[in-house]
C-alpha positions in Angstrom: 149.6 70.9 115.3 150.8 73.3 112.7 152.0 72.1 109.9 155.1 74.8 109.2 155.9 73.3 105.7 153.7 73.0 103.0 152.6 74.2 99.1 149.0 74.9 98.4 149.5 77.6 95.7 150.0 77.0 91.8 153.9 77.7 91.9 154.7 73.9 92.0 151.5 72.8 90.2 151.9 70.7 87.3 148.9 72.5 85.2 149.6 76.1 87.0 146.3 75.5 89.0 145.6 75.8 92.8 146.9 72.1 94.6 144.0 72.2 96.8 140.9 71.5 94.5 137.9 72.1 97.8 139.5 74.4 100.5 136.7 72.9 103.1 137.4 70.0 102.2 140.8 70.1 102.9 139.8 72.3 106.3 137.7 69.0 107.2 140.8 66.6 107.1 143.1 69.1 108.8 140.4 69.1 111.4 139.9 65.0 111.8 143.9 65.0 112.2 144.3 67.8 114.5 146.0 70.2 112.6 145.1 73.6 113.4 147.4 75.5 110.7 149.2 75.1 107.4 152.3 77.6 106.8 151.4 78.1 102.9 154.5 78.7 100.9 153.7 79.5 97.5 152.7 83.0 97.8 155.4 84.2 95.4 154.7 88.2 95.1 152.8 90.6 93.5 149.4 89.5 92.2 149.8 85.5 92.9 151.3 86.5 97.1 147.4 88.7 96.7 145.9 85.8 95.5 146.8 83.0 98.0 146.5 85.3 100.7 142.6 85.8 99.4 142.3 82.0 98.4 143.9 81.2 102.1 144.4 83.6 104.7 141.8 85.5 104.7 138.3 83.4 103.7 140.1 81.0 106.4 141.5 83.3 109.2 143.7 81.1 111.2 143.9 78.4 109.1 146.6 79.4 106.8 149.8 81.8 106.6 151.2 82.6 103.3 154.7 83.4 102.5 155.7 85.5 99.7 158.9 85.4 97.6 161.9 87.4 96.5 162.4 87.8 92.9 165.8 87.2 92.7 165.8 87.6 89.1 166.3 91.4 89.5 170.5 90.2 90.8 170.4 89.4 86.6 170.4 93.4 86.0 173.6 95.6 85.4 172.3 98.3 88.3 174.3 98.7 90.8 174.5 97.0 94.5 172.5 99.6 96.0 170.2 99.7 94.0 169.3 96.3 93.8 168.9 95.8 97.3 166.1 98.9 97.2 164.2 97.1 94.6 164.0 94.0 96.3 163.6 95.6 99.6 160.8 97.6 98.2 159.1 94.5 96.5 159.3 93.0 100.2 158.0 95.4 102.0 155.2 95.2 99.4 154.8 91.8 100.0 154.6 92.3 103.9 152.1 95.2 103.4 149.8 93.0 101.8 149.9 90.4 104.4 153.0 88.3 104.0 153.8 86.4 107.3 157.2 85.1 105.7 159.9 84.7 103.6 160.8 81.7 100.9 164.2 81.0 99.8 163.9 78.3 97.4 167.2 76.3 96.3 167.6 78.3 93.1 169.9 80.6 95.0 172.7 79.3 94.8 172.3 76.5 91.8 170.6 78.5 89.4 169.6 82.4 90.2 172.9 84.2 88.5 174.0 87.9 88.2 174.9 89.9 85.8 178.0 88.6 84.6 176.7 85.0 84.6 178.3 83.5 87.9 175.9 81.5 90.5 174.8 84.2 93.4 175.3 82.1 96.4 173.7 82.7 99.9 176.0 85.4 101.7 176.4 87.4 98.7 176.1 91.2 100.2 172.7 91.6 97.9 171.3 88.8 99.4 172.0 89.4 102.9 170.8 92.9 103.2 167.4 92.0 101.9 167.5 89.3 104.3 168.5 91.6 106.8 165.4 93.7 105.8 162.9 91.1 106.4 164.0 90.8 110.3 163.5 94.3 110.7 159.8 93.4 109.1 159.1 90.7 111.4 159.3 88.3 108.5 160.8 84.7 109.5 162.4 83.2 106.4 162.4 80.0 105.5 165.3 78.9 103.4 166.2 75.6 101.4 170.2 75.5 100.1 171.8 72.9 98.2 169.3 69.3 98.0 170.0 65.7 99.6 173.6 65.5 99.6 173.2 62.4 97.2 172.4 64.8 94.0 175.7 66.4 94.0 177.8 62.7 94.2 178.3 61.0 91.2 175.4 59.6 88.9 176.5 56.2 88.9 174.4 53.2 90.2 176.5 53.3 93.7 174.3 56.8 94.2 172.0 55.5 96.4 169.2 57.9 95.0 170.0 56.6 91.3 166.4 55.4 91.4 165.1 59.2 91.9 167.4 60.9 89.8 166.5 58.7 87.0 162.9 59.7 87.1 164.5 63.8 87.6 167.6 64.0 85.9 167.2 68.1 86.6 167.4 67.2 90.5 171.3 66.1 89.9 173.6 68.8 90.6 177.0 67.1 90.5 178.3 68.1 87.5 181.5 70.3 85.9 180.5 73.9 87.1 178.1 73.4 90.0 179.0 74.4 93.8 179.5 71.1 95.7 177.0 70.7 98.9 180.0 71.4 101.3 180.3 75.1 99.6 176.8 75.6 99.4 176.5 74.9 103.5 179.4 77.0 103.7 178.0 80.2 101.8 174.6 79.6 103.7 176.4 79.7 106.9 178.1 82.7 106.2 174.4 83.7 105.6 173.1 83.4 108.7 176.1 85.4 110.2 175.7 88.3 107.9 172.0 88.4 109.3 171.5 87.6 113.0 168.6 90.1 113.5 166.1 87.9 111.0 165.0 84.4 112.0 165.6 81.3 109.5 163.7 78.5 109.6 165.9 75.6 107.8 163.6 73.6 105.7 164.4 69.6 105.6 165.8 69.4 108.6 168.2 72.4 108.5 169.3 71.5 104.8 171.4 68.7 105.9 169.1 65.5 107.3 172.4 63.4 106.5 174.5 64.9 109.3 172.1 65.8 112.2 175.8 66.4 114.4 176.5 69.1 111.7 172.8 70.2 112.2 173.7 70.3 115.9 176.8 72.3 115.7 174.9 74.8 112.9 172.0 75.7 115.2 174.8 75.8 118.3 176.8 78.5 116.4 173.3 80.6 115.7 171.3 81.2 118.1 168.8 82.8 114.7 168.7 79.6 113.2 166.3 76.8 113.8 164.8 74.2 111.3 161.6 72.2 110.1 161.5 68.4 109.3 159.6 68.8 106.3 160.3 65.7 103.4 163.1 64.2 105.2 161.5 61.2 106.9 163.2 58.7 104.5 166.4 60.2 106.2 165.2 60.8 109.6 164.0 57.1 110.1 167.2 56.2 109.4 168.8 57.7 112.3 165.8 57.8 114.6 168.3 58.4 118.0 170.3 61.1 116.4 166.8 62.6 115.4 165.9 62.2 118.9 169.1 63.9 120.8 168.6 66.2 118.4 165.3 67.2 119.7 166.2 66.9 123.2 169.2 69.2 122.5 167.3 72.1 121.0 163.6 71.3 122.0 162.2 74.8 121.5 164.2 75.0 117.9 162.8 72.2 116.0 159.3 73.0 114.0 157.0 70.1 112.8 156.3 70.2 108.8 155.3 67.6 106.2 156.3 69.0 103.1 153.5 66.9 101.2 151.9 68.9 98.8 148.5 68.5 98.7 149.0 66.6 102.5 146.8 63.6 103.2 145.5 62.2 106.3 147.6 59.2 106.0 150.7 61.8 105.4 149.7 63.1 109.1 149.7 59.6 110.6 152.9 58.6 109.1 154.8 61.7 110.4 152.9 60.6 113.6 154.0 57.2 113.8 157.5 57.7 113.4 157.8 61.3 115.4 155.5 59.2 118.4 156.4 55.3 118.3 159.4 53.2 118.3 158.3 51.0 115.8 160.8 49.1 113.6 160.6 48.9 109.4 157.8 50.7 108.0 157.5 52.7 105.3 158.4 56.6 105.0 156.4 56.9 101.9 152.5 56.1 100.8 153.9 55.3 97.8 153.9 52.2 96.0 158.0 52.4 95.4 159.8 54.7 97.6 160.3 58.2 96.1 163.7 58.8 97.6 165.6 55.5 98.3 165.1 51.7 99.1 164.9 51.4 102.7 162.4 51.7 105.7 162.5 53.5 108.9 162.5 53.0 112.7 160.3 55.4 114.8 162.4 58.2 117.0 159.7 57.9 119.7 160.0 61.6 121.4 159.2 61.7 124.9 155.9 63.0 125.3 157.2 66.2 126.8 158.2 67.4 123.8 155.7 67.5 121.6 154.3 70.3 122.1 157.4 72.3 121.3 157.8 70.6 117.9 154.2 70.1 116.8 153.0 73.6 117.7 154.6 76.0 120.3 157.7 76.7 118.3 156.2 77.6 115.2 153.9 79.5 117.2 156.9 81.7 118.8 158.5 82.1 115.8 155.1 82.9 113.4 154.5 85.8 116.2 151.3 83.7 116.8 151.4 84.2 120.8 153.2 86.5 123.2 
């Protein structure tokens, strides 16, 4: 297995330190589960991408891939289009030299990364696309998240059926006056994936949209550079386990396993296991005492065995360039 989805860096870290405490440690349970690799997104660039790659990649060959970042803060500045896209193309081919294997997109573009003049830069803006563009011709998949569940941009009223969550993050709510509604922000990253179809994108949660897996469908149908990871969307997933399922058997060599469980546990592994492998009824998504992203259980998609291999480990394989 490889998990293709994961954070073991300090970007996300509550304290700004390192979410894996004992690397062998960590090694030993991805060994007792069966997980060969973890795709390590929190590599950021500069000094922190050197950093996880030392921490990860390479006291561990094998183990771990790191991804770097693109600072998109550099759209802010009042240079000019052009020159823009050479800074960040520079900064990624820096990132690449130093032993990058990918690209993160994090949901700030589009809700929060703005340019000069103060508007949102969505997706498909030209800047955008023609770094993206540069990081196929690097060999650099890029993994993107757009918009959030389609829950935070409805209205914050008790009938949301993720009120729970969003009282615990209010900043996760993305529904009010001024903010791109999720429609437009599928729309824009869309228009994204047409601007670039030499570079490969791996849509995290299930392709952005674990709601809709038909609009998943007809997404990876229009773009043959698209495919997507099922990282954190099990609470949705489970819901619709047959729709998960056709959705598998549709694309079976464009679906990549990913937990999205930062730092992952054993019992993360076997959940993601019991639902992906088993038809069981009513269980929990979640090791948590009250579940993180809504009050419900799941069913198990139970995935003929044949396909397995494609989602646990083959497909990320093709598209990490791990094998010929």
């Amino acid at each position: 297995m490889i998990d293709a989805h994961n954070h073991l860096g300090r970007w996300l870290s509550a304290d700004d330190d390192w979410l894996v405490d004992d690397v062998g440690e960590f090694i030993g349970m991805l060994d007792h589960v069966g997980v060969d690799m973890v795709v390590n997104l929190d590599g950021r660039w500069g000094a922190e991408l050197e950093a996880n790659i030392a921490r990860y990649d390479a006291r561990h060959p094998g183990r771990f891939l790191t991804f770097c970042h693109v600072d998109w803060s550099v759209l802010s500045s009042d240079d000019d289009e052009r020159s823009i896209v050479d800074t960040l193309s520079s900064q990624l081919a820096a990132s690449a030299a130093a032993g990058a294997r990918g690209v993160k997109v994090w949901k700030d573009l589009g809700l929060q990364v703005r340019g000069a003049s103060g508007e949102l830069v969505m997706p498909d803006d030209p800047r955008v696309a023609a770094v993206l563009q540069v990081a196929g011709e690097l060999n650099l998949p890029v993994l993107i998240h757009t918009a959030d569940p389609v829950a935070f941009f409805e209205p914050l009223t008790r009938a949301n059926e993720r009120w729970d969550e969003l009282q615990v993050h209010p900043e996760w709510w993305f529904g009010g006056s001024g903010m791109p509604s999720f429609g437009y922000l599928m729309d824009r990253l869309d228009g994204l994936l047409t601007r670039c179809p030499g570079t490969t994108f791996i849509g995290a949660h299930v392709g952005c949209w674990a709601e809709d897996l038909d609009a998943v469908g007809r997404m990876l149908g229009r773009h043959a550079n698209w495919t997507i990871d099922i990282a954190g969307r099990l609470g949705e997933l489970g819901r619709t386990p047959g729709d998960f399922r056709s959705l598998v058997e549709d694309f079976p060599d464009r679906v990549l396993f990913g937990t999205d469980c930062f730092p992952p546990t054993a019992d993360d592994y076997a959940r993601h296991r019991h639902f992906i492998e088993t038809t069981d009824t009513g269980f929990d998504y979640s090791g948590d005492p009250t579940p993180p992203q809504g009050n419900w259980t799941i069913d198990g998609a139970g995935l003929d065995a044949r396909l397995l291999p494609g989602l646990y480990d083959n497909n990320a394989r093709r598209i990490l360039r791990l094998t010929d």
